[in-house]
C-alpha positions in Angstrom: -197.3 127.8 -120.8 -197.9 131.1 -122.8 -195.8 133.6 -121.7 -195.1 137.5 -122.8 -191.9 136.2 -124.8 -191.5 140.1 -125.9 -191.4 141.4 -122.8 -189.1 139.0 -121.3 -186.6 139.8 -124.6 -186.7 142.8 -123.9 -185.5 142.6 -120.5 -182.7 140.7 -121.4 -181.3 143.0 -124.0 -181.3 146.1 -121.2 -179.7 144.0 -119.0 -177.4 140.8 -120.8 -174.4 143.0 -120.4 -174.6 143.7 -116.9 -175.3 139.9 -116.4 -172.7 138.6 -119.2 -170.4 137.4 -116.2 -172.2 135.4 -113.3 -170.5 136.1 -109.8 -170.4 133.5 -106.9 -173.7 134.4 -104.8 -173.9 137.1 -101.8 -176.7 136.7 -99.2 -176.1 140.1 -97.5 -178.6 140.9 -94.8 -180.0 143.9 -96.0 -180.2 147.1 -94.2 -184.0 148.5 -95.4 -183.8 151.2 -93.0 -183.4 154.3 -95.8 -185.7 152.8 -98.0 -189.3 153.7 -98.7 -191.7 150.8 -97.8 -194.6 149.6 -100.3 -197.7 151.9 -99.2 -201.2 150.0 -99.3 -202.6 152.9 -102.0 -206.8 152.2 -101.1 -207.3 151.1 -97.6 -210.8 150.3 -98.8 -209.2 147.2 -100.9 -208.0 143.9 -99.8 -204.6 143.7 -99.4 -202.0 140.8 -100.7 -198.8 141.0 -98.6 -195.7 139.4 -99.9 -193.1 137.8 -97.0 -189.9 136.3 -97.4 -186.2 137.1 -98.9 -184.3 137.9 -101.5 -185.5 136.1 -104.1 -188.7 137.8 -103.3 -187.4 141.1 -103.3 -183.8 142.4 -104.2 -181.6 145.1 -104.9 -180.8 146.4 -108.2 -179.3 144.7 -110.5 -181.0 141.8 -109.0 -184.9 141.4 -109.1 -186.8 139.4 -106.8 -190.4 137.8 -108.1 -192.5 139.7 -105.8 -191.5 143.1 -107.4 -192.8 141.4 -110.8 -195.9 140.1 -109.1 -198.0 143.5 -108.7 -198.5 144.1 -112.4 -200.5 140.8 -112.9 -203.0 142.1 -110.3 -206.0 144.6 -110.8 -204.8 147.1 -108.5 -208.6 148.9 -108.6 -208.9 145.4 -106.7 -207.0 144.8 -104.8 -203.7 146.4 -103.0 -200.1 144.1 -103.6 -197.4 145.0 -100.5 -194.1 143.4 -101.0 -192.7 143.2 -97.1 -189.9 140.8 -98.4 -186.3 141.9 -97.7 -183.3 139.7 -98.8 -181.2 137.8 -96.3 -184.2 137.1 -93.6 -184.8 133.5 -92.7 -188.4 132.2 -91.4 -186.7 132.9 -88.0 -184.9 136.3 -88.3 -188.1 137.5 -89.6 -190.1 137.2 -86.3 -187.7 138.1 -84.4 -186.1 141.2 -86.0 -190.3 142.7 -85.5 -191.0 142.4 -89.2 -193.8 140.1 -88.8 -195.6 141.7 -86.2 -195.1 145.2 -88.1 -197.1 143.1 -90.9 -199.7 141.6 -88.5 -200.2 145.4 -87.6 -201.2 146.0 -91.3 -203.4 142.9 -91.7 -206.8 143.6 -92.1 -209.6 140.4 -92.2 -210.5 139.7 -95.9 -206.3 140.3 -96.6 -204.2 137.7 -98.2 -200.4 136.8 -97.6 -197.9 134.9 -99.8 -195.3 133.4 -97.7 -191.9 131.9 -99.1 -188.6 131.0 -96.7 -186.1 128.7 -97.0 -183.0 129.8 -98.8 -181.4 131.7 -95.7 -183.2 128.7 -93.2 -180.0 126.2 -94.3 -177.0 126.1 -92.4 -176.9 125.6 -88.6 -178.2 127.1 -86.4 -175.4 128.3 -84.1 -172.6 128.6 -86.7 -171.9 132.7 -86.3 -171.0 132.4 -90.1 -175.5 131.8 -90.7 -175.9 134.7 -89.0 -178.7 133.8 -86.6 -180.6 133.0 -89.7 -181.3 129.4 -89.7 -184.2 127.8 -88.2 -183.9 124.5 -86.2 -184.4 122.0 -89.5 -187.3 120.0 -89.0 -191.0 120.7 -87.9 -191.5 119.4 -84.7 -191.5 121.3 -81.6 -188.0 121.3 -80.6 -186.1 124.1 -79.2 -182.7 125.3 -78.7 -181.3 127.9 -76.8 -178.8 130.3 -77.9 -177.0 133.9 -77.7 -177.4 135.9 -80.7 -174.0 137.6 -82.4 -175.8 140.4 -80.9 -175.4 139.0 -77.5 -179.2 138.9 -76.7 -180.8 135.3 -75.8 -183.3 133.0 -78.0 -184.9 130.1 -78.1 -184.6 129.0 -81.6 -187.7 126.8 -83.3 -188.0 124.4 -86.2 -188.7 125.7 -89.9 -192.2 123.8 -89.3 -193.0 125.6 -86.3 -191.9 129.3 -87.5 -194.2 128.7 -91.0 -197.6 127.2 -88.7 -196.6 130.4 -86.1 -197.2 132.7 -89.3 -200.6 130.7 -90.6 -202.1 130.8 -87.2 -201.2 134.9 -86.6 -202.6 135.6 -90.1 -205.9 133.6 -89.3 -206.4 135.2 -86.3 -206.4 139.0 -88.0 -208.6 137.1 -90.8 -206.3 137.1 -93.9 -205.8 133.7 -95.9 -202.4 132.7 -96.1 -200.9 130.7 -98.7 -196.9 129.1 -98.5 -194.4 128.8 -101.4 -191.6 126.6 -101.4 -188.5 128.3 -102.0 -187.5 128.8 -105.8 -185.1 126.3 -107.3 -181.6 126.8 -107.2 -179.3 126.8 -111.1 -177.7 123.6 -109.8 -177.5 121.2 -112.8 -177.4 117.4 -113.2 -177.5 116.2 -117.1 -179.9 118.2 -117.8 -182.5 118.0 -114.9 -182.6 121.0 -111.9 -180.8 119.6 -108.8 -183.9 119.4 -105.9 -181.6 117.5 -103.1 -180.4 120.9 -101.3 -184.5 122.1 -101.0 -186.3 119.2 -100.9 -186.8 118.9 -97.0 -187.7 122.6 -96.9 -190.2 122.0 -100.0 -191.7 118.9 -97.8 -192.3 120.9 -94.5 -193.6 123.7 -96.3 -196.4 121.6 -98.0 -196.7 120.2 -94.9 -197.0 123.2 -92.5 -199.5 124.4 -95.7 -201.2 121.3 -94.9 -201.5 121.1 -91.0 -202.8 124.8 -90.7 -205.4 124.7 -93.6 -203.3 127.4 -95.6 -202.7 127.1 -99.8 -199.6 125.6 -101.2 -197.6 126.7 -104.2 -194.9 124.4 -104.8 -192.9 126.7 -106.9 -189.6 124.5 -106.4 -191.0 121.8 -108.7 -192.9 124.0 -111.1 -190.1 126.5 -111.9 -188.0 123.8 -112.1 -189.1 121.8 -114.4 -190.0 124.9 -116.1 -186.3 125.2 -116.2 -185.5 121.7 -117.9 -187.5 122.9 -120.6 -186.0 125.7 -121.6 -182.1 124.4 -120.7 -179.0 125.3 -119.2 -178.3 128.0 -121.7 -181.7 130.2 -121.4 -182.0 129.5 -118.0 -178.7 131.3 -117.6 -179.8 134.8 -118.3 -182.4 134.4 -115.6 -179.3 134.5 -112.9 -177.7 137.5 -112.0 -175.2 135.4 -109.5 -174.0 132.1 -109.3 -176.8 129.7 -108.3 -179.8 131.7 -106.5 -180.7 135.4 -107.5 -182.8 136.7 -109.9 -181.7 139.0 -112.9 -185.0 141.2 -114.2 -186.2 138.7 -116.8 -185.4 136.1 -113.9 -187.9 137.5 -111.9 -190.4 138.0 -113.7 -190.1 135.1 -115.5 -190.9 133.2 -111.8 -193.3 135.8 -111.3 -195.4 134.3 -114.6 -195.2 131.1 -112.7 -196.5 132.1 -109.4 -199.7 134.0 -111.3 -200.1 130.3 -113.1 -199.7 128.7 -109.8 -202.5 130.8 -108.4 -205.0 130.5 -110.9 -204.7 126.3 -110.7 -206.5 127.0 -106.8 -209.4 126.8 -106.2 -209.4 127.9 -103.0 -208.7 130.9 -102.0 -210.1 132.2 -105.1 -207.1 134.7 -105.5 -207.1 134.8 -108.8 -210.3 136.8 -109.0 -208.3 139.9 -108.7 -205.9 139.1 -111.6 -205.4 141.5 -114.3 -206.4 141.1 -117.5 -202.5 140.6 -118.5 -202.8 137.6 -116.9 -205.2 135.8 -118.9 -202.6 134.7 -121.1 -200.8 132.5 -118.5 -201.8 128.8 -118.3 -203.1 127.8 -114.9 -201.1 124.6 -113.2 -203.1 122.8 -110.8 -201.2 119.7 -110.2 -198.3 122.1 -108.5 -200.7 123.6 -105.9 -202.7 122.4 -102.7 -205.6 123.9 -102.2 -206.5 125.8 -98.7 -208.4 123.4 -96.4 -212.2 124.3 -96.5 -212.4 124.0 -92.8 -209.7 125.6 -91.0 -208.0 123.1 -88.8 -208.5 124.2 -85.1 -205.3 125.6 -82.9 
């Protein structure tokens, strides 16, 4: 894949000191509350919104891939929104409001990018998750618990939270498209360690699959992007132990969601691409296109 090798160079000399020492990895859930939210800047535009965690979106020094993502788009185009905020799961999402806050934004005609996963493993009802995880699976099970906040739930499946965000964006008329969850820096001889994410990889495609939405699978893509490079690059793309993203990091995933998107064919996002992204080599084989005929509810 041709990539802006400069650019990424340059990012690592700014920040290789801060990152010379890799830390075990903190999944803190952030507290957005004084921060100033992405602003849709022409109403009159479509609008991409960006949904997940961390690796999406993270504090300084870290970098999540949807704060890279914008620049690839022609913004006289369309509008990019990164709602992301680290340490949400596909369940502490919903309930926390911040999915129906973005439903309130949604306009017909709007897309959304949808990645969970990392902060969906664990159980359930251990207090150290954090009333993060989702039931694992994708049936219809349920569970009842009280929150560490003392208020009741009835906890879903991973499957069930991603199909509950397809069929809310359909209904305001945006196109959704799922990612699975970037890889993890857990090496094996030389080959990317999938075990940990594979089941969340599976029901993502597969929630992509039964609602009519796009797939990215960005786990396989990024890494086996990963095993080309080698242990030793691939370092300076962590800013922890295993899971966050320095600033070349991100970006660096961000180059391979843009290639990711231009292998669909449907939805035809990659019409509002920026010209800066003609140098990135499509890769259909890692994407599922969105179903031509929506499945029914």
């Amino acid at each position: 894949m041709k990539i802006n090798i400069l650019l990424i160079l340059i990012v690592l000399a700014l920040g290789g000191l801060v990152f010379a020492q890799t830390k075990d990895d903190v999944r803190p859930v952030v507290d957005d509350s004084k921060d100033t939210p992405d602003k849709i800047l022409n109403p009159k535009l479509p609008t991409l919104f960006i949904v997940g965690d961390s690796t999406l979106k993270s504090n300084a020094p870290l970098r999540g891939w949807g704060q890279e993502l914008g620049q690839f788009f022609d913004q006289t185009k369309i509008n990019v929104v990164n709602r992301a905020i680290g340490g949400r799961s596909s369940r502490s999402f919903q309930y926390e409001g911040r999915w129906d806050k973005v439903l309130a934004e949604i306009r017909p005609g709007d897309f959304v990018i949808i990645q969970f996963g990392h902060n969906d493993v664990g159980k359930y009802d251990d207090p150290a998750s954090k009333d993060r995880p989702a039931l694992h699976g994708e049936g219809d099970e349920t569970a009842d618990v009280t929150r560490l906040d003392g208020k009741k739930e009835t906890v879903h499946t991973f499957g069930w939270y991603l199909r509950k965000y397809a069929a809310d964006a359909r209904a305001k008329g945006a196109t959704v498209i799922f990612c699975s969850m970037v890889p993890h820096k857990d090496w094996d001889n030389g080959k990317i360690v999938r075990k940990e994410s594979e089941t969340f990889v599976k029901w993502t495609e597969n929630a992509a699959r039964a609602t009519g939405a796009a797939f990215l699978n960005l786990n396989e893509l990024i890494a086996v992007e990963f095993e080309k490079l080698g242990p030793e690059k691939v370092e300076a793309f962590f800013g922890d132990k295993r899971t966050h993203s320095t600033p070349a990091g991100a970006l660096f995933n961000a180059q391979r969601v843009v290639a990711a998107i231009k292998g669909l064919k449907k939805p035809k996002l990659s019409k509002y691409l920026a010209v800066k992204a003609k140098e990135i080599e499509k890769m259909p084989r890692y994407v599922v296109d969105a179903a031509v005929k929506k499945p029914k509810d």
